[in-house]
C-alpha positions, 0 to 999 in steps of 0.5 A, a space after each residue: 498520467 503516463 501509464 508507463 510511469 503508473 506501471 513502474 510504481 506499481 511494479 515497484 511496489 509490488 517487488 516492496 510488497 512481496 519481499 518485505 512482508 515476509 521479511 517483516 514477518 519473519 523478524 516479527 518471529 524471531 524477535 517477539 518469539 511467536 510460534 509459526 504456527 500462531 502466525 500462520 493462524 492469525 489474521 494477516 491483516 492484523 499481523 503484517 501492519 504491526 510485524 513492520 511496526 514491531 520491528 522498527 519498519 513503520 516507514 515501509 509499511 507505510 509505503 506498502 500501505 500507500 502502494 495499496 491505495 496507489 494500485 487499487 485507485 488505479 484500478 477504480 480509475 481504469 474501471 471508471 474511464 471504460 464508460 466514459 467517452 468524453 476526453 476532457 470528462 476523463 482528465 477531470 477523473 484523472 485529476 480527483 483520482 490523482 488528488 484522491 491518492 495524494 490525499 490518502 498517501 499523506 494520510 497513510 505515511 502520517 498515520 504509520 509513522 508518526 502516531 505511536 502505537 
């Protein structure tokens, strides 16, 4: 995996992440008439997820969610890599975190958008 492509999806995801939650957020606001201050409150990992879902945008949580899974097995597998010295170790690692992350992306799509609330 080239680590310029890892670098786009993240960057990707991140431009994702930091304009559709508080977009997501703010619908959930103005559409479930919630008070600011009752969002500013509660628990953002409780109230992100179910803004998207409330306003119709399961699919983009969805790809939040997956990029979450995407950036931190990136970062276990750049952890992980600094001790191991052996190159064909390292692309086994690779491989089983690049299956682990397939894995979990289907799951995490599947989970947020296809089972109802």
């Amino acid at each position: 995996m080239r680590e310029d492509i890892v670098r786009w999806f993240v960057h990707v995801g991140g431009l994702i992440m930091t304009f559709g939650i508080p977009i997501a957020v703010v619908a959930l606001a103005i559409y479930k008439h919630i008070g600011l201050f009752e969002l500013a409150i509660s628990n953002p990992l409780v109230i992100i997820p179910y803004a998207f879902v409330a306003v119709g945008w399961g699919a983009i949580w969805a790809i939040i969610a997956a990029d979450w899974v995407w950036h931190g097995s990136l970062g276990i597998r750049r952890f992980v890599e600094e001790f191991i010295k052996d190159e064909r170790t390292r692309k086994i690692v690779d491989y089983v975190f690049l299956a682990f992350i397939i894995i979990e992306g289907i799951a995490m799509v599947y989970s947020l958008v296809f089972v109802p609330i």
